[in-house]
N, C-alpha and C positions, 0 to 999 in steps of 0.2 A: 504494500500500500504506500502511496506517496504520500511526501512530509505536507502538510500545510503551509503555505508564506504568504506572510505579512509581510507589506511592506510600506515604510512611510519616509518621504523625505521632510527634514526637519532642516531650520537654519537655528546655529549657535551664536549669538553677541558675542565680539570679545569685546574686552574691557578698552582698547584704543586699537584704531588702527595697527593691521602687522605689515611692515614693510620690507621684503627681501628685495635682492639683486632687479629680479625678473617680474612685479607685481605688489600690490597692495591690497590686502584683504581686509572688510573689516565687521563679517560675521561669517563661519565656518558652513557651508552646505555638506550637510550628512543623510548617507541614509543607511537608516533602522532595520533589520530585518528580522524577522522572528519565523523558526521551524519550530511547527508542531506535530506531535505521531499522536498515533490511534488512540493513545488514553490520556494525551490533553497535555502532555509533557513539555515542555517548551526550553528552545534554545533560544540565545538570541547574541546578535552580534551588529557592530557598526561597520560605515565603510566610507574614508572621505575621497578615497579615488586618487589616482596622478592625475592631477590637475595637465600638467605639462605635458600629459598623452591626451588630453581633450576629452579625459573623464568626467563626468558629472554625475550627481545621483540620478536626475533621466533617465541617462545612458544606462547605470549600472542596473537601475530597476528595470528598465525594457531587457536587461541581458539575462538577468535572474528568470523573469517569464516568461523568458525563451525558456530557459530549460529545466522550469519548475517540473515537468510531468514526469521528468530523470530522477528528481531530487527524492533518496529513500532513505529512510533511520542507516542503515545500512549501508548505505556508500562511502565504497571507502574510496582514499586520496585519488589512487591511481586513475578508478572511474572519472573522480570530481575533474583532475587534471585535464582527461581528455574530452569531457565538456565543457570546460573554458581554457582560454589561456591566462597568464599570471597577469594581475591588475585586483581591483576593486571589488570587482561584482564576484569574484572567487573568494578573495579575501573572506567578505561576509558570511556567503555561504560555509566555509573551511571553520570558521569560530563559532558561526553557531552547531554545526554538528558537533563541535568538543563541548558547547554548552548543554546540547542536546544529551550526549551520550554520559557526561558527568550527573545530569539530573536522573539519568534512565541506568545506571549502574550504582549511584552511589559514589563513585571514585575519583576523586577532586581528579583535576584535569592536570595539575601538575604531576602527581602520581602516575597517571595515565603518560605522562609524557617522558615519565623515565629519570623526574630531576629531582633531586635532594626536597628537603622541606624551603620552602620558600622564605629569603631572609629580607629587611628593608634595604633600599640601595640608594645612593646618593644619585640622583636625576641631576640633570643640565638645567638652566635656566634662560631663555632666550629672551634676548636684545634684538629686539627688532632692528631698520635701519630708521631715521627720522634727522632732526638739526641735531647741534653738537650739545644744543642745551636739552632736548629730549631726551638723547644719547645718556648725558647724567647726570638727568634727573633719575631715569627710569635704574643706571646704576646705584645710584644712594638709595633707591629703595630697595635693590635684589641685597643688602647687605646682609643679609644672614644666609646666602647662598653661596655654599663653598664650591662649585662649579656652576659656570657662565660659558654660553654659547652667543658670539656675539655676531651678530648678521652686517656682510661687507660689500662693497662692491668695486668696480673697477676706480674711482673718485676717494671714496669712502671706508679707511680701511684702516693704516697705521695710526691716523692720529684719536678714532674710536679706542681702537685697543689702548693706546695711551689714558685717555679717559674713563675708561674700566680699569686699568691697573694703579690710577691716582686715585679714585674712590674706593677700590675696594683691593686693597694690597695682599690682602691672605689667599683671594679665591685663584681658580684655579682657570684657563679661559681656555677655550677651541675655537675658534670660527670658522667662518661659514659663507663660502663666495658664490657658491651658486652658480657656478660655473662662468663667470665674470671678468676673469684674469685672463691673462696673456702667460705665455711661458716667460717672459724679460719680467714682467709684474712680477709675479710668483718668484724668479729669483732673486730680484731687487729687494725684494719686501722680506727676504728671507731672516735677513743679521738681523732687522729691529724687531722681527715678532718674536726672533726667542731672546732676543734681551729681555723682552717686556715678560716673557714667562709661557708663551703659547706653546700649547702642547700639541696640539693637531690644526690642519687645514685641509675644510672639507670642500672637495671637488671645487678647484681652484678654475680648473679651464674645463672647456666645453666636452661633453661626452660626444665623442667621436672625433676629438682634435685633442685626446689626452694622450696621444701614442709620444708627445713632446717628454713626458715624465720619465720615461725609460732611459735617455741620458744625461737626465739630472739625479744630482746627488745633493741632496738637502739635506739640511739641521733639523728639520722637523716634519714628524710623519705625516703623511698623507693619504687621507680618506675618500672612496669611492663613495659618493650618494647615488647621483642620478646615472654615473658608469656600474652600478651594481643593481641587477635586479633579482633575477634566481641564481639556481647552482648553473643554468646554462652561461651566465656571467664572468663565474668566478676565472676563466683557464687565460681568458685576457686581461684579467686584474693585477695577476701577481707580479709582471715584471713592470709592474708601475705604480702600484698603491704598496703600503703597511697595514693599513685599515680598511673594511669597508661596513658602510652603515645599511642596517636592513632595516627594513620597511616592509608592515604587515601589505600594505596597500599595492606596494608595489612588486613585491615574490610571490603573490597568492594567497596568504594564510598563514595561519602558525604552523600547519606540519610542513612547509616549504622549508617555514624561517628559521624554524632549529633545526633541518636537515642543511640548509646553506649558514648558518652559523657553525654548525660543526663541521662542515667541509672546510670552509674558511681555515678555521683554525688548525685544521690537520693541513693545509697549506701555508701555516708560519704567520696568515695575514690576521691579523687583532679586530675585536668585533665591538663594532657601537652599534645601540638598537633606537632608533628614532622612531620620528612619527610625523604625521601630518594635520595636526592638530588634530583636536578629537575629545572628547568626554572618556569618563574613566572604564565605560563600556570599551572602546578603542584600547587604549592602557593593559587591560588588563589581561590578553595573552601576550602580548608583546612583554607584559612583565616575566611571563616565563621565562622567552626568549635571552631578557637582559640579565637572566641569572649565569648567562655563559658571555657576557661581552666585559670587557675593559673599560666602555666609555657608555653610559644609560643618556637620555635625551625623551622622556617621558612626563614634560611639562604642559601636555596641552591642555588641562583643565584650566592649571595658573594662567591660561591667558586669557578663560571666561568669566563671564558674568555668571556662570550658573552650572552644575553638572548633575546629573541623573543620582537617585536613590540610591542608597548602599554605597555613594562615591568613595574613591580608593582613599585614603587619610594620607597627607602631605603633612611635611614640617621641618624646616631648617633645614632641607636641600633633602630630605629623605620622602623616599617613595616607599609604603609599605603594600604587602598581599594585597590583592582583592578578596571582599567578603566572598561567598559561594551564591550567596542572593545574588549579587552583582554580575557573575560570570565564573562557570567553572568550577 
């Protein structure tokens, strides 16, 4: 018997406009989706899409009802895989079957997935881009944040990270070009950001004009975002990242994300788990996931006005479990 779906697009407020490299957002479009079986059991999961492949919840709802009459308590990856490919509209589906099968077994969905007990983790904090007094302002107030993600672009970039490292001297910073830079940028820019204390830089130039990275030798590691989608990704990352960040949205799901998180790492390359904004329903497989990365990035509630029921508990840069109400 096929699963039941629900589905509802929903728009998130955040709290101010977010401003990357490539776009300014300033309420999150999500969509909801809930599977239900024969005795009323209920999964559910979000999904905010790669924007940047011209996803929308539209798009991903029309995808799902394509192949809602596929969809069984029962299906496993493999099937799921070969009726979608890796994007949004899988994602959702892939999370709520772990929330599906967690409520219809009993067996927390971490358990299920093979990982230790679930412990808090220090999450990122992102700095959107804006003027130099937005910049820190919005620093003086992440000051109980001991990891900061700060958003850059090809204009706007060394003298930010200066203004985060003047206001906030202890934390710890990554950013984030969005693929923005130039290879001369990127090696220019290299001596002041580790003076200043940056630890990482995420996808500096353009995905598909990053093969420039293979003969540089830099001070500071560098992270595949939008160059990393699944495990079919990873065999042209390595001679040119240290890092790559997964994204539930964009490898398909949590059982994609911790089969390419642990491929990754048996490749030598260190694992950050991001997100695309999202509410704690979003958050909360990808927290499985960040039980195996180096660098967490799991701030998208702090940048709403509002988050769902049973929301995950945040505090002084820690991210702890999700309830089992919540997901999983």
């Amino acid at each position: 018997m096929t699963l039941g779906v629900a589905l509802i697009i929903e728009r998130w407020p955040l709290l101010e406009p977010f401003e990357i490299a490539r776009e300014t957002i300033r309420d999150l479009p999500l969509l909801h989706l809930t599977l239900t079986d024969a005795e009323g059991r209920q999964g559910r999961a979000e999904a905010a899409g790669v924007d940047y492949e011209g996803e929308t919840p539209e798009r991903m709802a029309a995808t799902i009802r394509a192949v809602a009459p596929g969809l069984y308590a029962d299906l496993d990856y493999d099937a799921l895989a070969t009726l979608l490919p890796a994007g949004g509209a899988r994602n959702a589906i892939d999370c709520a079957l772990w929330d599906l099968r967690a409520k219809q077994t009993g067996v927390c969905a971490w358990k299920a997935a093979g990982l230790p007990q679930l412990h808090p983790l220090t999450t990122a904090f992102t700095l959107g881009l804006g003027t130099t007094d937005e910049v820190r302002r919005r620093a003086r107030a992440a000051k109980d944040m001991p990891l900061i993600k700060l958003k850059v672009d090809h204009t706007r970039h060394i003298d930010f990270v200066r203004i985060v490292r003047d206001e906030l001297s202890a934390s710890r910073i990554v950013v984030d070009a969005n693929e923005s830079w130039t290879p001369s940028l990127l090696e220019s820019l290299c001596p002041a950001l580790l003076a200043e204390g940056v630890e990482l830089i995420e996808q500096p130039l353009p995905r598909g004009g990053d093969e420039a990275l293979e003969a540089m030798v830099l001070p500071i590691p560098i992270a595949a975002d939008e160059s990393c989608t699944d495990r079919t990704s990873l065999a042209a990352l390595v001679s040119r990242y240290r890092a790559v960040n997964i994204k539930l949205d964009k490898c398909g799901g949590l059982t994609e994300a911790l089969a390419l998180a642990r491929a990754a790492r048996t490749l030598g390359l260190d694992v950050m788990v991001g997100n695309m904004c999202g509410t704690s329903l979003g958050m909360a497989p990808a927290f499985l996931v960040a039980q195996l990365a180096r660098w967490v990035d799991l701030d998208g509630p702090l940048l709403q006005h509002s988050d769902r029921p049973q929301a995950m508990a945040y505090g002084a840069g820690l991210v702890y479990p999700p309830e089992s109400k919540l997901w999983g």
